[in-house]
Backbone as CSV, one residue per row, in Angstrom:
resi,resn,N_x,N_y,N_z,CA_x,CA_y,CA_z,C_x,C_y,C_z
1,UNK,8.759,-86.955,-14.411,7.765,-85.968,-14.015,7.719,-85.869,-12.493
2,UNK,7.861,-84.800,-12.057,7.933,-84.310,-10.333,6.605,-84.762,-9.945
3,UNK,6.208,-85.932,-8.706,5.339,-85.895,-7.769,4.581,-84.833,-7.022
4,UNK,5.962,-83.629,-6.957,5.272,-82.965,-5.948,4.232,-81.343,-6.020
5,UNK,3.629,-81.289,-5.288,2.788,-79.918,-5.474,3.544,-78.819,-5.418
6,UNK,3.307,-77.388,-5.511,3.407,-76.556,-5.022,2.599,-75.497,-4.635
7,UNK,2.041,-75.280,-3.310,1.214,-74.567,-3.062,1.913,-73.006,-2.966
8,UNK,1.031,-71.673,-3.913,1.379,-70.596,-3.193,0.824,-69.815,-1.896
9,UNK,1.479,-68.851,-1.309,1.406,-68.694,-0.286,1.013,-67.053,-0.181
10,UNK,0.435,-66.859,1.231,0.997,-65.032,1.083,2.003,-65.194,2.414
11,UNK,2.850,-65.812,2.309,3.873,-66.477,3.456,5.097,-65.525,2.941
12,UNK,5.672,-63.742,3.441,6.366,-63.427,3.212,8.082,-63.380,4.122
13,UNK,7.835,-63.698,5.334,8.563,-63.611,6.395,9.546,-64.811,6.900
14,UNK,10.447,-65.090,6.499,10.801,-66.074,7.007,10.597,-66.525,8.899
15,UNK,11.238,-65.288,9.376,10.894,-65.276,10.708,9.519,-65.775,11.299
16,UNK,8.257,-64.996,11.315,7.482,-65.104,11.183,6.626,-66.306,10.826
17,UNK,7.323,-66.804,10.011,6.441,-68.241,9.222,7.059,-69.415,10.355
18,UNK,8.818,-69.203,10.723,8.879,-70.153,11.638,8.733,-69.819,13.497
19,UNK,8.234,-68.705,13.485,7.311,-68.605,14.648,6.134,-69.336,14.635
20,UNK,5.702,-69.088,13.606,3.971,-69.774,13.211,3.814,-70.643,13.571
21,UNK,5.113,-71.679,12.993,5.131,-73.209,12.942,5.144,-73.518,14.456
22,UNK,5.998,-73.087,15.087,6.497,-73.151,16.356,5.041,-73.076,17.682
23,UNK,4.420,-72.313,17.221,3.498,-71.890,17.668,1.977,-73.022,17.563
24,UNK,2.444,-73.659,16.589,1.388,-74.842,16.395,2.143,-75.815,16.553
25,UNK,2.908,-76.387,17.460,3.511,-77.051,17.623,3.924,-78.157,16.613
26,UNK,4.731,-77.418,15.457,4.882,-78.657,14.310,6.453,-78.484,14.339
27,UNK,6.963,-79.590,14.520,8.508,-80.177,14.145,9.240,-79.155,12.903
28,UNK,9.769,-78.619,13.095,10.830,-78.058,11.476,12.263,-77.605,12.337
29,UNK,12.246,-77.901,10.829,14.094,-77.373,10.931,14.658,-76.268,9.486
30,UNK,15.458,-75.744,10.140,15.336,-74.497,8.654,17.184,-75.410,8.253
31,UNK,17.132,-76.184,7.509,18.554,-76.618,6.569,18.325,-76.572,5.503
32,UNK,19.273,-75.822,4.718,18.728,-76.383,2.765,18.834,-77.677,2.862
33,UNK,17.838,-77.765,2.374,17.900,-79.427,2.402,16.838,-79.907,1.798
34,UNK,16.516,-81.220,1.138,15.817,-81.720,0.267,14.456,-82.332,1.080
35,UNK,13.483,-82.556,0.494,12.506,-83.168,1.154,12.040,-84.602,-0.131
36,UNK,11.166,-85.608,0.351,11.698,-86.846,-0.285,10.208,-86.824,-0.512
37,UNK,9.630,-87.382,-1.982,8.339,-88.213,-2.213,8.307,-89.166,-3.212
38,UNK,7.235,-89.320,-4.054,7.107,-90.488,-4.479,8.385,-90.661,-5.798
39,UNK,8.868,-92.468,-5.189,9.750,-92.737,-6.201,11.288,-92.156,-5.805
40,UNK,11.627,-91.660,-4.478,12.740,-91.113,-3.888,12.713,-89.867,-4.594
41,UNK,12.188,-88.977,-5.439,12.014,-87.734,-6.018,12.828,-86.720,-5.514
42,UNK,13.209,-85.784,-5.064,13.660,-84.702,-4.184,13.210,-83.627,-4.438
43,UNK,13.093,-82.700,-3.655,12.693,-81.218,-3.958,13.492,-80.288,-2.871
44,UNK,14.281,-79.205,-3.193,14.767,-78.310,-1.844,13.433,-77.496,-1.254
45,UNK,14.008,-77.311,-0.237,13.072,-76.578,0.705,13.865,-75.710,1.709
46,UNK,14.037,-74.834,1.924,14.593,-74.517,3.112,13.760,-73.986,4.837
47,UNK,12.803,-74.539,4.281,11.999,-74.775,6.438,11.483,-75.880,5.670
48,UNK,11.582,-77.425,6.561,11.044,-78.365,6.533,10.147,-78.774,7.988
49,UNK,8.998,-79.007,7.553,8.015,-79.589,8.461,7.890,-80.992,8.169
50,UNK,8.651,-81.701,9.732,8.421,-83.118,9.655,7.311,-83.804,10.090
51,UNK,7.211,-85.089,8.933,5.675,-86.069,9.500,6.491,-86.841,9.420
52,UNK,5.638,-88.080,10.630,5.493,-89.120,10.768,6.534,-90.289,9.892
53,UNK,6.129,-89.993,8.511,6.086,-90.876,7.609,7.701,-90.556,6.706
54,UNK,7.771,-89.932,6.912,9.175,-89.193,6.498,9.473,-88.650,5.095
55,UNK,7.707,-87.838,4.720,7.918,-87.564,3.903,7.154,-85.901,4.316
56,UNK,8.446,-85.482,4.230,8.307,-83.818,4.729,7.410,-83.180,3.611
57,UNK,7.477,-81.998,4.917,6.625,-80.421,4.370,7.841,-79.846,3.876
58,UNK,7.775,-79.092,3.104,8.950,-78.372,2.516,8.316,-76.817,2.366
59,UNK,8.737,-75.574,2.719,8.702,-74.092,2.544,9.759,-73.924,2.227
60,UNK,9.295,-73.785,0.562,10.250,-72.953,-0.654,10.170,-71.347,-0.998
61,UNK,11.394,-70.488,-1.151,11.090,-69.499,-1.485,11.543,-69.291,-2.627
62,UNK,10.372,-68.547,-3.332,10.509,-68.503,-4.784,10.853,-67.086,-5.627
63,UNK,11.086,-66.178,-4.423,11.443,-64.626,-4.854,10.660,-63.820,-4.673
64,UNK,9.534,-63.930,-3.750,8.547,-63.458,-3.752,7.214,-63.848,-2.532
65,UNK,7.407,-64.721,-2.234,6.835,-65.900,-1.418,7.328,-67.321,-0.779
66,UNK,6.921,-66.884,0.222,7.142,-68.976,0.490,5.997,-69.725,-0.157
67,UNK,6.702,-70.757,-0.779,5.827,-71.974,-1.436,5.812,-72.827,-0.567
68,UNK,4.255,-73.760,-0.642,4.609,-74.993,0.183,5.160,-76.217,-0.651
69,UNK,5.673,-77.400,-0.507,6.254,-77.759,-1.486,6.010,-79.283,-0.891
70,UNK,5.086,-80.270,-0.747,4.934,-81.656,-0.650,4.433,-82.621,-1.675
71,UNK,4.446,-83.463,-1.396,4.081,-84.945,-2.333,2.700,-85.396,-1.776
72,UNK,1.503,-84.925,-2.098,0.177,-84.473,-1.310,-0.267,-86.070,-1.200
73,UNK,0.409,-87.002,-2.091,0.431,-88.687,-1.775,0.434,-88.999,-0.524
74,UNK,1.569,-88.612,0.096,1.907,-88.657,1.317,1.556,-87.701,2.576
75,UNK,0.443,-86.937,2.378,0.325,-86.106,3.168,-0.091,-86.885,4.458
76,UNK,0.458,-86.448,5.858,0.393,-87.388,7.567,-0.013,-86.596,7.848
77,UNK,-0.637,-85.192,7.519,-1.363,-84.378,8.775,-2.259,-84.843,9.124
78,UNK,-2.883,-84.185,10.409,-4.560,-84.762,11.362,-5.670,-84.032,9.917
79,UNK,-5.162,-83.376,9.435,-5.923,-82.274,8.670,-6.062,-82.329,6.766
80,UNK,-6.682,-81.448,6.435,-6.527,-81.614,4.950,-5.595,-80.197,4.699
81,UNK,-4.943,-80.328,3.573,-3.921,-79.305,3.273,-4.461,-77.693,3.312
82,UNK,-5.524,-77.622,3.146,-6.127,-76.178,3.220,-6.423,-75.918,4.604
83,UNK,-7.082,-76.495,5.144,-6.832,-76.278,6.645,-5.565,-76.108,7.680
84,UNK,-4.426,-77.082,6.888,-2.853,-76.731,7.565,-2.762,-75.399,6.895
85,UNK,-3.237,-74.668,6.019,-2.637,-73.415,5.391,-3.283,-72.485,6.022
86,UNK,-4.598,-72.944,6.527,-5.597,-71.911,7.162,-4.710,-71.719,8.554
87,UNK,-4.613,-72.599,9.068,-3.732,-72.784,10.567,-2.234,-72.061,10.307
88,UNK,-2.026,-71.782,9.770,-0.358,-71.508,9.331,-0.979,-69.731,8.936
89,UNK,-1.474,-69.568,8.388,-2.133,-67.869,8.018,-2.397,-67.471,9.136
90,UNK,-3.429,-67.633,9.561,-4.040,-67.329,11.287,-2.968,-67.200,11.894
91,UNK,-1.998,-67.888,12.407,-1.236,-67.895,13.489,-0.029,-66.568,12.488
92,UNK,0.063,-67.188,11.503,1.162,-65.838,10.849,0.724,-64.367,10.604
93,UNK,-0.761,-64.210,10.400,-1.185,-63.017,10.782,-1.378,-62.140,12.341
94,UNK,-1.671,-63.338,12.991,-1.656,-63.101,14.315,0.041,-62.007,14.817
95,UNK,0.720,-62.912,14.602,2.413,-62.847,14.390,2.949,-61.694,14.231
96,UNK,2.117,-61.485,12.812,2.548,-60.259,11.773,2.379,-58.630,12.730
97,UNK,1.086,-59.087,13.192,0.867,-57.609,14.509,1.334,-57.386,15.464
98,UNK,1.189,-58.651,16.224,1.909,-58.766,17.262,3.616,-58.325,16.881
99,UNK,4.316,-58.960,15.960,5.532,-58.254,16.429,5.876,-56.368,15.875
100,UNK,4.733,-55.598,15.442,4.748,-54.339,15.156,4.748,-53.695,16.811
């Protein structure tokens, strides 16, 4: 049974979403690439937001949206997960106008 969550998003932009990040100064890297939680588990992600602990943020796209995709066990933010989403909207709406 998978550890990990998946949060949906109204996260349509790839661009955009890793401006966001950038913009709140959080660590990512866009590689397909797996992100790790409980029990060595894996999940792909393709934008990973790194913590501390080395158990990444993962932004999955699911055909429609970016998903967020962590092992909420392990969550290292200063914050609780709705508030990193609140912070990640804000700055991606901000984004969204600004680049019109």
């Amino acid at each position: 049974m998978s550890h990990f969550s998946k949060i949906k998003t109204k996260l349509y932009d790839r661009n955009i979403l890793k401006k966001s990040l950038s913009d709140l100064k959080l660590e990512w890297t866009e590689q397909n690439q797996q992100i790790v939680g409980y029990q060595k588990q894996t999940h792909d992600a393709e934008i990973i937001v790194k913590q501390s602990n080395n158990y990444d943020i993962g932004f999955k796209w699911n055909g429609v949206e970016y998903e967020l995709v962590t092992d909420l066990m392990f969550w290292a933010q200063p914050y609780s997960v709705d508030k990193f989403l609140n912070q990640i909207n804000q700055r991606y709406a901000y984004n969204s106008i600004v680049q019109v």
